[in-house]
Residue, then its C-alpha position, 0 to 999 in steps of 0.5 A: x073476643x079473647x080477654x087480655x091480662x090487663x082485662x082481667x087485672x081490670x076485672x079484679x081491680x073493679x071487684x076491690x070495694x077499696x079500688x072502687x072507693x078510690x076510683x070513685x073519690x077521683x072521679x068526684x075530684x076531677x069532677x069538682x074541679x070542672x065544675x061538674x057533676x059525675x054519672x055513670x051509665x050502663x047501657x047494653x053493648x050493641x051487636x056487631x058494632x066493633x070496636x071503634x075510636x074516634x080519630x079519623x084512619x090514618x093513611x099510611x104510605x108505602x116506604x120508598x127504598x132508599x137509593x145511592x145518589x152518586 
C-alpha cells in the first residue's frame, strides 16, 4: 500500500519525543476524565485483512434524471 503524505507527516510526528510526550499527556487526560486507565497495544497486522470500518455498506442508488412535468 502506497503511503500518503499525511502517513508519512504521521511517521515524523510519532518520531517527535515532544509529539510523543503531548500525545501521551492527552491521552492520560481524557483518560482521567473517563475514569479510565489508558494501554497501548502492538499486536501483528493480519495478512490479507484489508482495511475495514465498522459501519455497515452503504446503499446507493442510481440518480433518476430529471424530467420536465408540463
Amino acid at each position: 500500500m502506497k503511503k500518503t503524505n499525511f502517513d508519512r507527516y504521521l511517521d515524523e510526528q510519532l518520531k517527535d519525543p515532544a509529539f510523543a510526550a503531548r500525545f501521551k499527556r492527552a491521552l492520560r487526560r481524557v483518560a482521567d476524565a473517563l475514569h479510565a486507565r489508558v494501554r497501548i497495544v502492538f499486536e501483528p497486522a493480519k495478512t490479507g485483512s484489508g482495511m475495514r470500518v465498522a459501519e455497515s455498506a452503504a446503499s446507493y442508488r442510481a440518480k433518476r434524471a430529471r424530467t420536465k412535468r408540463t
